[in-house]
N, C-alpha and C positions, 0 to 999 in steps of 0.2 A: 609598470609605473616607475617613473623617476623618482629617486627619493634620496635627498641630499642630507649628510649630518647636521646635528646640534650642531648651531652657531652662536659666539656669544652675544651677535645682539639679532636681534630681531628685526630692526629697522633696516633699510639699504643704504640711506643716507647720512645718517646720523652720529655716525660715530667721528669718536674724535680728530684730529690731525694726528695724533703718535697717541700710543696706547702706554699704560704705565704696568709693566710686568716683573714677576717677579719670581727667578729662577732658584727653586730650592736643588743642590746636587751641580758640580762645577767639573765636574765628570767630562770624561770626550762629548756625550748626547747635552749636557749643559752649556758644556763651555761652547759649541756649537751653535747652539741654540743664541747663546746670546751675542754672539757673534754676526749671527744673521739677523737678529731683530736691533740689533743696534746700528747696525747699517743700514736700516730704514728707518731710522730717529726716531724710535720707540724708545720709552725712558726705563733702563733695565735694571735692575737689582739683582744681582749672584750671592747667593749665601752658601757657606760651604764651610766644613770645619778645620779645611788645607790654608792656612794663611798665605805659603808661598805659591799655591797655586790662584789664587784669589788673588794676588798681587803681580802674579805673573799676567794675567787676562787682565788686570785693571791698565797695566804699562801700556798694552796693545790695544785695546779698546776705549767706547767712552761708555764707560757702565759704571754703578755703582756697587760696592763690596760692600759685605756684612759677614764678621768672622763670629759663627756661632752654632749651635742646634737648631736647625730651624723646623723643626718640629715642635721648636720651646716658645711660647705666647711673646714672648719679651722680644726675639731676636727675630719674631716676625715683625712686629711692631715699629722696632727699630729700623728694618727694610723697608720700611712704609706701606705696609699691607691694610691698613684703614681706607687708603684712599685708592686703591690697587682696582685695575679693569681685570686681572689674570693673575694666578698662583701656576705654576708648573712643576712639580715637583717628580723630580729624574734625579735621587739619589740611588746609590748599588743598593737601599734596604727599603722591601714593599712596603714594609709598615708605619716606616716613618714615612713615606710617601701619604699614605692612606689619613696619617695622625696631622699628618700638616696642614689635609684639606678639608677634614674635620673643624680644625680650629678656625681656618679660615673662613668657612660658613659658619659654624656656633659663635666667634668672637664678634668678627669682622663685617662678615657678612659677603665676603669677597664673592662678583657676580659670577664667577666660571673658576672653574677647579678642575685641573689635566694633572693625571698622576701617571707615573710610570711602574707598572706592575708586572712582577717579572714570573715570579711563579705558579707553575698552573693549575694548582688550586685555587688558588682565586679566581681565576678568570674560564671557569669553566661554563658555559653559556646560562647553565640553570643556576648557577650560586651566583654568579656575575650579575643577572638579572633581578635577582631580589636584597644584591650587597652593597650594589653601587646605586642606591638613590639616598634623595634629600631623609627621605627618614631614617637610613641608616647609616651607610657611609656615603657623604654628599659628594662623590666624582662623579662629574661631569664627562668627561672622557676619560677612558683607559687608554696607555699605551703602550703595546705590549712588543718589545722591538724584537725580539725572538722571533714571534711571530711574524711582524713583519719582512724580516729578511728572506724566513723560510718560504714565505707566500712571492717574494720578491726573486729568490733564486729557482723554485719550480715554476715562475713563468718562463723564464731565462733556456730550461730546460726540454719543455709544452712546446718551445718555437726555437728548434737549434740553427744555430750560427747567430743569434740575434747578441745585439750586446747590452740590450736594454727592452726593457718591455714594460711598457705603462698603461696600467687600466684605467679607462674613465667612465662617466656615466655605468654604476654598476658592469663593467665589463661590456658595454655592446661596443664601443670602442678602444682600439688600441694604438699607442702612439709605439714607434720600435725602432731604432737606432741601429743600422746594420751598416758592415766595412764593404763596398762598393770594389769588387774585382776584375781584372780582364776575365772576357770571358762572360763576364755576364750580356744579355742582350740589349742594356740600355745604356752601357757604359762605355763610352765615347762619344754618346746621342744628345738631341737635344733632349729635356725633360718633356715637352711636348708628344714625345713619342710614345710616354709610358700610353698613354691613350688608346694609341694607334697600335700598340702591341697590345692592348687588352680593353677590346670597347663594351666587353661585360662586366668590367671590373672598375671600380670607382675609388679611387685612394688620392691624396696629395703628399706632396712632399713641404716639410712644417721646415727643411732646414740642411743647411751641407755644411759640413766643417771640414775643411782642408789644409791641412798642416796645420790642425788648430788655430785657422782662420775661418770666420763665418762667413759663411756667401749666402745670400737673399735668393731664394728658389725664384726663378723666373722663368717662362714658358722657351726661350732660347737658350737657358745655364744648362751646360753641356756636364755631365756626370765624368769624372776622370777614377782611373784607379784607384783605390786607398782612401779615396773621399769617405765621410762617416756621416750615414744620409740618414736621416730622422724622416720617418713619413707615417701616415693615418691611414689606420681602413679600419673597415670590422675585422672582426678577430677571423672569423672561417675565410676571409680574404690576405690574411699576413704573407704565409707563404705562397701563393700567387706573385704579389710584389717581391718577394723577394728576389723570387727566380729570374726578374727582370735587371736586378745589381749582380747578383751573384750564382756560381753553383750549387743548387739546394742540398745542404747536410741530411743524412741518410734521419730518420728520427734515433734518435736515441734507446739503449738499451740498458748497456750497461752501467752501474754508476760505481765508484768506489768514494766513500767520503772518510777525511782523517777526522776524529772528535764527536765522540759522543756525547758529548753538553747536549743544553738544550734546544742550539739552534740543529745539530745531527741528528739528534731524535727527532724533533718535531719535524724535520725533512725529510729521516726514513719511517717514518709516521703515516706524510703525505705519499711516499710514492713507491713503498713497498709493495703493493698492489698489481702496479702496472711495471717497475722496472725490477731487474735482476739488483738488487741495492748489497753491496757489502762495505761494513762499520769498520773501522780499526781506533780502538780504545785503548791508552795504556794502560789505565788503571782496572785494574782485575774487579773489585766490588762490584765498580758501573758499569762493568762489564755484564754482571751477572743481572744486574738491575735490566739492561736493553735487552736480554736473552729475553726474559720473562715479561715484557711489554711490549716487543714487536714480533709479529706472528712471521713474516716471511726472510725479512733480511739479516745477512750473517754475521754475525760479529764476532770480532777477532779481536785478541789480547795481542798488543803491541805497537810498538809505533812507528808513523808512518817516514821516519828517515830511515830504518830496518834495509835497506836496499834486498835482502834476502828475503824477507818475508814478501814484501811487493811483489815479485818477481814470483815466488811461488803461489803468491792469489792474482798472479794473473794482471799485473796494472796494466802490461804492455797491449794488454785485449780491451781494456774499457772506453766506454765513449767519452765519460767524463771523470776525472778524477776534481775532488773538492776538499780544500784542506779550510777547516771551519773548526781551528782550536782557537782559544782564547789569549794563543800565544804570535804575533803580525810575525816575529824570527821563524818559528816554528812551521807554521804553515808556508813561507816564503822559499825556505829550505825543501820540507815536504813537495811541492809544487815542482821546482827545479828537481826533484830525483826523479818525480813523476813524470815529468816531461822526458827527460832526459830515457829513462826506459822504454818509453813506447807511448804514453797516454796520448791518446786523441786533441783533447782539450782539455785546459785544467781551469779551475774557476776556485777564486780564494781570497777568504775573507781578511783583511785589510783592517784594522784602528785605528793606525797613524795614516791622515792624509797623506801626507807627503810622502810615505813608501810605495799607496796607490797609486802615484802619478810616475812612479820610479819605475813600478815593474808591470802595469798594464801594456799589452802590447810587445811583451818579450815575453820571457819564458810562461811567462799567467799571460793567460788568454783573457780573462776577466778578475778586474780586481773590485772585490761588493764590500762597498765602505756601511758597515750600521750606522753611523753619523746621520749621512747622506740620508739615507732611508726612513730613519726616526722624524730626524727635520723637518722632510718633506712632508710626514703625515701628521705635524705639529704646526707647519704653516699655515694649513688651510683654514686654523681657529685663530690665527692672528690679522690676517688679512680684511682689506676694507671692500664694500660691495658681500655680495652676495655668493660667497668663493666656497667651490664643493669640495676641490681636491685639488692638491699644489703637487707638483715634481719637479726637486731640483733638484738640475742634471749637469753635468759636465762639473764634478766637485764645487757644483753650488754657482758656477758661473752662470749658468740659461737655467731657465724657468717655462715648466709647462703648466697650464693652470686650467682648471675648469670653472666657470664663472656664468651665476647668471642672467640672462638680459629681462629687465623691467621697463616699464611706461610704455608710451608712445611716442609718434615721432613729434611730439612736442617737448616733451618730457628728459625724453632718451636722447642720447647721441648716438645710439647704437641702432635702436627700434624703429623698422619703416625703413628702411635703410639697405641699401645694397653694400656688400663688399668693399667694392672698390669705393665708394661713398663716404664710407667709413676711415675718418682721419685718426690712422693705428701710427703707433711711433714708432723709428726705423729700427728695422731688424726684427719688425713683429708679423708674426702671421695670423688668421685664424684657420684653423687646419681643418674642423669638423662642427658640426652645430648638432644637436640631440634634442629633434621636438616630440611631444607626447602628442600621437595623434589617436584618433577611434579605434586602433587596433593596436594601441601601443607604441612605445618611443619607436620615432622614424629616426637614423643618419642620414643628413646630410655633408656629402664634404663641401668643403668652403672655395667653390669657385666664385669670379669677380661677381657674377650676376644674381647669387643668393641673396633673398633678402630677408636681415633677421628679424623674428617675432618676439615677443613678450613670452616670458617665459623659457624660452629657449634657453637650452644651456650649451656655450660657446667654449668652446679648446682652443685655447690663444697658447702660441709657443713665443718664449723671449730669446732670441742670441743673449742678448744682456740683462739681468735680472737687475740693475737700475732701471727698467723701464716699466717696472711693475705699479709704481705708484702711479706712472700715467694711466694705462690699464684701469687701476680703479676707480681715479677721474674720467675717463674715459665712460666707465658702466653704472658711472653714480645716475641718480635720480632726483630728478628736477621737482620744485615745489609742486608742478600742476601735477605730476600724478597723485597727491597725496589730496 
């Protein structure tokens, strides 16, 4: 069964033209945040207790500042949380998170309450479940971006060579971003071909970017070298299509990760199990802490610029090396020695955009923004329509969205409706559709001649994430269905 998150309204129609929100924490995940919901003329609020950082996002943006505690009743007040659609509270401390949203429902009454909770004690499935409601503590959604990343870099991993892996509809879909090379068997070809090279196999292509330009996938758009091709299947289908861009990567085995925080743990957490995983920690304490909480993977005191110590655990043998300290220098350096020894492919975590777009595609093979990642799983509760799950991709430029379709073809613009019938705005695809039938959710991909139903939940991909608000006029709901 299909089953889409808490949303904050209920209705599909109803909501307003721009939402009035209000961002506690001006942090990279805030200042982010209101970065993107201001550029869809949402009316934003940043509270934060950095003056000069609050003044620096006010020069660039159109948002409004509040220099205070905003955990404190007064300087929520003063943000204008009385009349507030959203509280979001993404400061570096869980509890003033939790205290904010608290006050928000006991004062205010504020309808939806998204916290950012970072430590996992909290958010341990059985404490989380009876901590996080209206009788106790009122969040509405948790958002736990450790988490997220980790869940984000072991798909990256589940499907090598990919540069991007996005789940939708509970996982039966997946959208995947891979660099298109000679050599592979579709690449010189028409796209028409994938077909004819595989008529058991059902995928589209959502999107091509070629020297970071978009090209509109069309039945004659020829695949060149280097192209960076976004396309859809089920998941037991990914590497099938791949094979058709490119030479498929052996699976992975080996991994080596710098940084034991909690995005390394909770990673050699996940995948200690299945992969040979070894740690490198500098600090000796948290060292002893990983010994005594991970059953298989190894950890090592030291750090990963050590050229000596690499070298004698073996970098120049791993499939993946992953530099996931807290430090963008640190890892970026880490990465380049790794490379530079032997490592396969090196994948690393990134906080400043702008160093992502510097060193993706050289020495990092993959550079994973937490920004990026948090955003995307915070848009899907701002968004108008009936929206399950948002990914914004290419540092926030395009937009993959899961959305669902209501009414009739009286009603709908969507519903009763063929594909090509469907007036999508340019640069927009619908890549997959996800209907619940008598034996459970059916894929469909989104050729010209499908016709959507009610219900249906649609993967529309954006070249341009200005084209989103058309999107939700596009899946709004006409008075006759109500």
């Amino acid at each position: 069964m299909l089953i889409r998150p808490t949303q904050i309204s209920s209705a599909y129609s109803d909501k307003k033209n721009n939402m009035k929100i209000i961002i506690l924490g001006a942090g990279q995940v805030g200042g982010t945040l209101a970065e993107n919901l201001a550029r869809e003329d949402n009316d934003v609020t940043l509270i934060d207790t950095n003056i000069a950082r609050l003044n620096e996002l006010r020069d660039r943006l159109d948002i409004g500042t509040v220099h205070g505690h905003g955990s404190t009743p007064s300087v929520l007040k003063q943000a204008g949380i009385e009349d507030a659609d959203l509280l979001v509270a993404v400061t570096s401390t869980d509890e003033v998170n939790m205290v904010a949203c608290q006050i928000g429902h006991t004062l205010f009454h504020t309808p939806t309450r998204i916290a950012r909770i970072r430590a996992p004690g909290y958010t341990v499935p059985a404490i989380a479940k009876d901590l996080f409601s209206k009788a106790h503590m009122p969040v509405d959604v948790v958002i736990t971006p450790e988490q997220l990343v980790t869940e984000h870099i072991q798909r990256l991993i589940e499907q090598p060579g990919t540069l991007q892996v996005l789940d939708f509809a509970d996982g039966l879909v997946q959208l995947v971003a891979v660099r298109a090379y000679e050599g592979g068997p579709l690449v010189g070809q028409e796209l028409r071909a994938l077909r004819e090279h595989m008529p058991s196999v059902d995928a589209r292509v959502a999107a091509i970017f070629r020297k970071d330009r978009a090209i509109t996938p069309e039945g004659n758009t020829v695949i060149e070298d280097g192209d960076e091709v976004f396309f859809i299947a089920t998941k037991n289908n990914i590497r099938k299509v791949m094979s058709e861009l490119r030479k498929l990567e052996r699976p992975y085995k080996r991994l080596m990760i710098a940084g034991g925080g909690n995005i390394g743990l909770r990673l050699s957490q996940a995948l200690e199990k299945q992969y040979n995983v070894k740690i490198i920690e500098m600090f000796e304490e948290r060292c002893q802490y990983l010994s005594e909480v991970l059953d298989h993977a190894v950890v090592l005191n030291g750090q990963a610029a050590d050229q000596e110590l690499m070298l004698e655990e073996g970098v120049d043998s791993v499939d993946v090396f992953l530099a996931l300290t807290n430090n963008d220098a640190a890892n970026i350096m880490a990465s380049m020695l790794a490379k530079r020894l032997g490592a396969s492919k090196v994948m690393t975590l990134i906080n400043t955009p702008a160093y992502a777009d510097l060193v993706q595609g050289g020495t990092v093979d993959i550079a994973i923004s937490p920004q990026q990642i948090t955003t995307s799983s915070l848009l899907s509760y701002v968004r108008k329509g009936d929206t399950v799950r948002v990914h914004s991709l290419r540092r926030g430029a395009a937009e993959a969205i899961e959305i669902i379709a209501h009414g009739d073809k009286r009603s709908s613009k969507v519903v009763g409706r063929t594909i090509e019938e469907i007036n999508l705005p340019p640069g927009t695809t619908i890549g997959a559709i996800v209907r619940e039938g008598k034996r459970g959710p059916q894929v469909i991909m989104g050729h010209h001649d499908v016709v959507i139903e009610n219900d249906d939940h649609v993967i529309v991909f954006l070249v341009d994430k200005r084209r989103t608000k058309d999107i939700e006029k596009l899946f709004q709901v006409g008075f006759t269905f109500f």
